[in-house]
C-alpha positions as CSV (number, residue, x, y, z in Angstrom):
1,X,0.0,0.0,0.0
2,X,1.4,3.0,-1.1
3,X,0.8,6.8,0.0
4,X,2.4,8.8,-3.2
5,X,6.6,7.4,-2.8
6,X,5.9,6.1,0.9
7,X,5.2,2.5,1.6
8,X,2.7,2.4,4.3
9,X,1.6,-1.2,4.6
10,X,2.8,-4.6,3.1
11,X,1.9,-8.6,3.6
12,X,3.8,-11.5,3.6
13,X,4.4,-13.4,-0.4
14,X,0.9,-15.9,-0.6
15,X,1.5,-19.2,-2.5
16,X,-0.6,-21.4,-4.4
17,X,-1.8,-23.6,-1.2
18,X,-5.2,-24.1,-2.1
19,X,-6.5,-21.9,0.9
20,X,-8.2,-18.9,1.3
21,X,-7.1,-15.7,3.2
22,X,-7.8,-12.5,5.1
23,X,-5.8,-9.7,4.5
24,X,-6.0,-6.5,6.5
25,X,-4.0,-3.2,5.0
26,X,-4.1,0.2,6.7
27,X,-3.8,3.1,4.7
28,X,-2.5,6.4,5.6
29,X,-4.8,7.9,6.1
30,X,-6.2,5.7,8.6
31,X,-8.7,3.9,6.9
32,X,-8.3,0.4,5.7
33,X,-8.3,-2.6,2.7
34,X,-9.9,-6.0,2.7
35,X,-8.3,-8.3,0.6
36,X,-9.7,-11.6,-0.3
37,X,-7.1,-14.1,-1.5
38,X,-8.1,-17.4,-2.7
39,X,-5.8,-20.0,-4.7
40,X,-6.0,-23.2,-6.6
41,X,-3.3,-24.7,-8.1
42,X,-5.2,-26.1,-10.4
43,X,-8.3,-25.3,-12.2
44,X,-10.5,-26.9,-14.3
45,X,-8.3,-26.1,-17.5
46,X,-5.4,-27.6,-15.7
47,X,-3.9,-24.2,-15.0
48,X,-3.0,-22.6,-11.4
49,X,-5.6,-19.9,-10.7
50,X,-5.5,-17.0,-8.0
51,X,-8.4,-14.5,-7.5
52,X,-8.1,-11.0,-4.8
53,X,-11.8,-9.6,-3.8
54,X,-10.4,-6.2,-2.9
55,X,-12.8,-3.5,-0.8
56,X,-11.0,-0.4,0.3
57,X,-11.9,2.1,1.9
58,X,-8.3,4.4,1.8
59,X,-7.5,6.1,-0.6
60,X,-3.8,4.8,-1.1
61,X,-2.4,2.9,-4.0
62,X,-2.2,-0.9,-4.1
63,X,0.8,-2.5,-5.9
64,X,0.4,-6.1,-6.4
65,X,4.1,-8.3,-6.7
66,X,3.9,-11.1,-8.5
67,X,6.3,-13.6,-8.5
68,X,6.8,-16.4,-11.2
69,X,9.3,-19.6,-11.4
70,X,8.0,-20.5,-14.9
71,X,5.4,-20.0,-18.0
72,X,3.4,-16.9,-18.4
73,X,0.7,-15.1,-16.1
74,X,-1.8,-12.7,-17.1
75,X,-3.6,-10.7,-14.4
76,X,-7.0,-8.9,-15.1
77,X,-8.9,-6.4,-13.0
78,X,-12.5,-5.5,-12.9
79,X,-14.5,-4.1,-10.5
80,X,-18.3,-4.0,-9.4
81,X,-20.0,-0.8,-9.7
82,X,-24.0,-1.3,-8.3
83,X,-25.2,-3.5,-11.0
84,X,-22.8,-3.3,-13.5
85,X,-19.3,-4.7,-13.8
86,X,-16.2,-3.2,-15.7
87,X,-13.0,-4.4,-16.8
88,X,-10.0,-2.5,-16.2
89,X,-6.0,-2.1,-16.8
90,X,-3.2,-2.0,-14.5
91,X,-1.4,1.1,-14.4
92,X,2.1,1.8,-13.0
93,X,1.3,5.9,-12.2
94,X,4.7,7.3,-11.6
95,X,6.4,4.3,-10.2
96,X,9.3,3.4,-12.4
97,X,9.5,0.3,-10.6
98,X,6.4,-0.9,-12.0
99,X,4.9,-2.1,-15.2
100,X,1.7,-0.7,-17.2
101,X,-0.8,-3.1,-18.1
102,X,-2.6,-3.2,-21.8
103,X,-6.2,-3.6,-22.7
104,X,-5.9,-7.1,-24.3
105,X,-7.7,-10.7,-23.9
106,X,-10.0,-8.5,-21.8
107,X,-12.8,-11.1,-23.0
108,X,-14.4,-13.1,-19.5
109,X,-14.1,-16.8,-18.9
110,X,-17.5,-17.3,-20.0
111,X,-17.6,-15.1,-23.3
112,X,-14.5,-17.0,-24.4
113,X,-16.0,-20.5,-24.8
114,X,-15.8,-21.6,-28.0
115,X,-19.5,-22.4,-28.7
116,X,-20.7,-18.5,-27.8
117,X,-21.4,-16.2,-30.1
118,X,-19.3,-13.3,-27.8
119,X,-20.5,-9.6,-28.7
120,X,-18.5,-6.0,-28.6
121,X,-20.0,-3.0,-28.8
122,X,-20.1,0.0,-31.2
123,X,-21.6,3.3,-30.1
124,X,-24.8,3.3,-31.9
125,X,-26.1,6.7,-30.3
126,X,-24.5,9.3,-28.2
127,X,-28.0,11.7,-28.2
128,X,-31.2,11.4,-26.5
129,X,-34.0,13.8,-24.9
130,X,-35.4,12.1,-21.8
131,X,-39.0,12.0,-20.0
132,X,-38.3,15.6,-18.7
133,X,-37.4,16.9,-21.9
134,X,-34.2,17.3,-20.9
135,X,-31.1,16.4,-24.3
136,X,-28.5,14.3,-22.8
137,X,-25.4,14.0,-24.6
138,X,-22.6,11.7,-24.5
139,X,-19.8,13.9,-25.1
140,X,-16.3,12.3,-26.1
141,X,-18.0,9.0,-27.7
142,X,-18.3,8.9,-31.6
143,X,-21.1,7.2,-33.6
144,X,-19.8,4.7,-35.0
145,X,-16.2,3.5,-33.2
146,X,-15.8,1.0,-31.0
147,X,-17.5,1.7,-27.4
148,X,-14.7,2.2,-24.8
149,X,-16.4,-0.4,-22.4
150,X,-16.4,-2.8,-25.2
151,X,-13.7,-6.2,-24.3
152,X,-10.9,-6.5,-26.3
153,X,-9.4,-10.3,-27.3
154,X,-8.0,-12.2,-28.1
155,X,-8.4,-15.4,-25.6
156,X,-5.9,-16.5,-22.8
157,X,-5.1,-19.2,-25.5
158,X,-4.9,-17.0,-28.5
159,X,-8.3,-17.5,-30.4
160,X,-10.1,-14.6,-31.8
161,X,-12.8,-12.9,-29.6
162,X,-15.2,-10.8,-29.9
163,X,-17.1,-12.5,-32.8
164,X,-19.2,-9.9,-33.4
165,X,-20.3,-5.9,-32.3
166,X,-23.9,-4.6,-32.1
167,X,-25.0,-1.2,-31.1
168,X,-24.4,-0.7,-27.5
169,X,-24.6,3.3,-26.4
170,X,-27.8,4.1,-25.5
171,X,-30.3,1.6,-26.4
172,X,-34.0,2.3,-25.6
173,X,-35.1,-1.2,-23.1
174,X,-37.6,-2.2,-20.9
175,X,-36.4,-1.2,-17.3
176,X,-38.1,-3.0,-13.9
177,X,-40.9,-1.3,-12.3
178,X,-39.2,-2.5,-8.9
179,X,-36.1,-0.9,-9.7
180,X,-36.2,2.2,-7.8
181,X,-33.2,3.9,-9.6
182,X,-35.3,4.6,-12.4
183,X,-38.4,6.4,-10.7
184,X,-38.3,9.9,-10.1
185,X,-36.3,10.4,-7.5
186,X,-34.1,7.8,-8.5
187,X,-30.2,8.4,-9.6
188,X,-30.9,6.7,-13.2
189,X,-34.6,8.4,-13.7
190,X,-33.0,11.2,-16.0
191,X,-32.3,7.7,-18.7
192,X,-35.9,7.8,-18.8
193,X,-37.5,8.5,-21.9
194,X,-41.4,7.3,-21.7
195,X,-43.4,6.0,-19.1
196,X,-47.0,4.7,-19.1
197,X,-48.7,3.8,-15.7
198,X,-51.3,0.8,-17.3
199,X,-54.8,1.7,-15.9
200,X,-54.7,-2.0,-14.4
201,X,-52.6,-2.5,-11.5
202,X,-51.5,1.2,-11.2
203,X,-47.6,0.5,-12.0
204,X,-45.8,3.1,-14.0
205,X,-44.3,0.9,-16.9
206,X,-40.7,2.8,-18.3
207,X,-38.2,2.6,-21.0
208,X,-34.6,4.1,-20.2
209,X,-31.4,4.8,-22.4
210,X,-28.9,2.3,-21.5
211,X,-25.2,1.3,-22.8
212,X,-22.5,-1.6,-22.2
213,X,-22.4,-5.2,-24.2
214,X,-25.4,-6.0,-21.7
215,X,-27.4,-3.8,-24.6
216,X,-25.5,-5.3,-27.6
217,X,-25.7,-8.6,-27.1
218,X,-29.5,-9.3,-26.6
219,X,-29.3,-6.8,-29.7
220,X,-27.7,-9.3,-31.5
221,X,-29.6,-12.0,-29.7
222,X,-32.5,-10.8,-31.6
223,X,-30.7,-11.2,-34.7
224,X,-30.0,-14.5,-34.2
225,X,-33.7,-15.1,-33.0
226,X,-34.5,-13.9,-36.5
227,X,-32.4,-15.9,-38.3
228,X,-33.9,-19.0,-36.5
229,X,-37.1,-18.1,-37.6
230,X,-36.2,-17.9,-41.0
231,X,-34.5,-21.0,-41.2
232,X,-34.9,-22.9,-37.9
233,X,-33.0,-25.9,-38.9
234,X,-29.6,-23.5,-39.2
235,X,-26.7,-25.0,-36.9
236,X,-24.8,-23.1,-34.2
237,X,-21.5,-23.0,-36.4
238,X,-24.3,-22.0,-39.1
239,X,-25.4,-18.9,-37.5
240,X,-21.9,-17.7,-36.3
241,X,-20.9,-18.0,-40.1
242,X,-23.9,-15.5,-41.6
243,X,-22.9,-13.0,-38.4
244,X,-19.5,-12.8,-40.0
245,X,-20.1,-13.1,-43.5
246,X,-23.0,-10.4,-43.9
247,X,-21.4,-8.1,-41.3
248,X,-20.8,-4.7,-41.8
249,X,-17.1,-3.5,-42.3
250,X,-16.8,0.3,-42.8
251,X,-14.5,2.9,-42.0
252,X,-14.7,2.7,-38.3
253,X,-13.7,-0.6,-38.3
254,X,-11.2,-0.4,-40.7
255,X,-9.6,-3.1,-42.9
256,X,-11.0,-6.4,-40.9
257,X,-8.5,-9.8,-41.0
258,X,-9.6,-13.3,-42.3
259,X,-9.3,-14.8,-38.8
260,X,-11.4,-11.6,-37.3
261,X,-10.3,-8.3,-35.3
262,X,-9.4,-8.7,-31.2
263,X,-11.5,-5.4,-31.3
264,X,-14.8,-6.0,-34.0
265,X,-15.0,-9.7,-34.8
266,X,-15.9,-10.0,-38.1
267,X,-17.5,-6.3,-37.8
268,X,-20.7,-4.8,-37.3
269,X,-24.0,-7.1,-37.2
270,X,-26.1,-6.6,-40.3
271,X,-29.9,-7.7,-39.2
272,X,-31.0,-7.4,-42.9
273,X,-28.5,-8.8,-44.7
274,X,-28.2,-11.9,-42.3
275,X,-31.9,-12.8,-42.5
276,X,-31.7,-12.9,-46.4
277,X,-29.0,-15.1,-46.1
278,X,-30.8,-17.3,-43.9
279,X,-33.6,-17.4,-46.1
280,X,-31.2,-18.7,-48.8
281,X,-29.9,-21.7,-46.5
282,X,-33.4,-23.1,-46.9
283,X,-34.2,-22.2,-50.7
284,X,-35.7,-19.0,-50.4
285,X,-34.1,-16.1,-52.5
286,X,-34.8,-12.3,-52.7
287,X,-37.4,-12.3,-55.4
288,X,-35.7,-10.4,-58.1
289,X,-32.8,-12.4,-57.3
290,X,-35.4,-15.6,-57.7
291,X,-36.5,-14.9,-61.1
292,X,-33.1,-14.2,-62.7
293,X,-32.1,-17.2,-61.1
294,X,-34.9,-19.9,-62.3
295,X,-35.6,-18.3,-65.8
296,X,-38.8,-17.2,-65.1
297,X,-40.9,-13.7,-65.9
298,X,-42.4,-12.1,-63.4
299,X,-45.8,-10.9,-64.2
300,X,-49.3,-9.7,-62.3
């Protein structure tokens, strides 16, 4: 724990011994960090694994040492704010000692499985006038580039994630008529951009503007939804393949490799285009395209 150049608290070196423990740092300025450390030295993909739940309350710096005999080790940090959780880099401030971190294989455990269809986000729309008729702006963010809470890949073991980006800055959704953060004298309320309170149970019903990949990936959820209902006998690998193939690569996303961008996937989903293409899995074709196809004349 560090106060500017001073040192003003320190453990002992933890080991992978399978144990979990307690860690107590003072800062100071008199107030304190908990520090959850639990280790395994082996997880399920064979691999040693060490995780720190970290709540502080001071406001000095915490350097982490790491120490390795052998291989490689990659260290992310993210942190929970309310109901939302961010990924974030190391930095090394003004401590020449220390080492920067980088905004790479950023992708979670569970968006880098092979099977999942792992979504970035794009900033669809940086403008909106809420409920009170009041324009909120996202200044700084350009429609169009990659959204700065987006995930970067690629995977811990090299493979290409995301697969995909769908709009993600300020998406119009469905918010909880529970969730008191959206009423009117809640901290979110000025997201708000309708509300409707239905005549039959006397609840006030609201949509809100809301951004991260929790808005671009049921976007794109509802792509795929689409394409299953077009052709619902289209495989997993099926549907990943019409994402990338009828995605949308422009000048925001810039020249886009064979084997997909760490940043965009294969791009930008393309709603339209991938429905026609799963239309034409199963025989269906655009209808011009149907009647320069088969010979025949349109007529009627």
């Amino acid at each position: 724990m560090y106060n500017n150049n001073t040192r003003t608290d320190s453990t002992v070196q933890f080991g992978l011994d399978d144990l979990t423990h307690g860690i107590t740092l003072r800062g100071s300025d008199g107030d304190t960090c908990f520090i959850t450390l639990t280790s395994l030295s082996e997880e399920f993909n064979g691999k040693p694994h060490m995780l720190l739940d970290v709540f502080s309350k001071t406001n000095n710096r915490l350097c982490i040492n790491l120490v390795s005999t052998e291989g490689t080790v990659h260290m992310w940090q993210g942190y929970v704010l309310r109901h939302s959780g961010y990924y974030a880099s190391f930095t090394k401030y003004n401590y020449s000692w220390a080492v920067d971190g980088d905004n790479v294989m950023q992708v979670s455990d569970m968006a880098s499985t092979r099977s999942a269809i792992t979504v970035g986000a794009y900033n669809s729309k940086v403008f909106f006038r809420n409920v009170s008729g009041q324009n909120i702006n996202y200044s700084g963010y350009s429609i169009g580039k990659i959204a700065a809470f987006s995930s970067h890949g690629p995977t811990a073991d090299g493979r290409t994630k995301p697969d995909i980006t769908g709009p993600g800055m300020a998406l119009a959704s469905a918010v909880s008529t529970v969730d008191s953060g959206f009423m009117p004298t809640g901290s979110d309320y000025n997201l708000v951009t309708s509300s409707f309170v239905s005549p039959r149970n006397a609840k006030t019903y609201s949509y809100a503007m809301l951004q991260g990949t929790s808005m671009s990936s049921p976007a794109v959820g509802g792509i795929v939804a689409l394409l299953l209902e077009a052709n619902p006998a289209l495989t997993p690998i099926q549907v990943k393949d019409i994402l990338a193939y009828t995605a949308i690569v422009d000048s925001s996303t810039g020249i886009i490799p064979s084997q997909g961008s760490t940043t965009w996937g294969y791009g930008k989903a393309n709603a339209y285009a991938a429905v026609k293409k799963a239309l034409e899995t199963s025989g269906i074709f655009h209808e011009s395209s149907f009647y320069r196809l088969s010979g025949i004349s349109q007529s009627g």
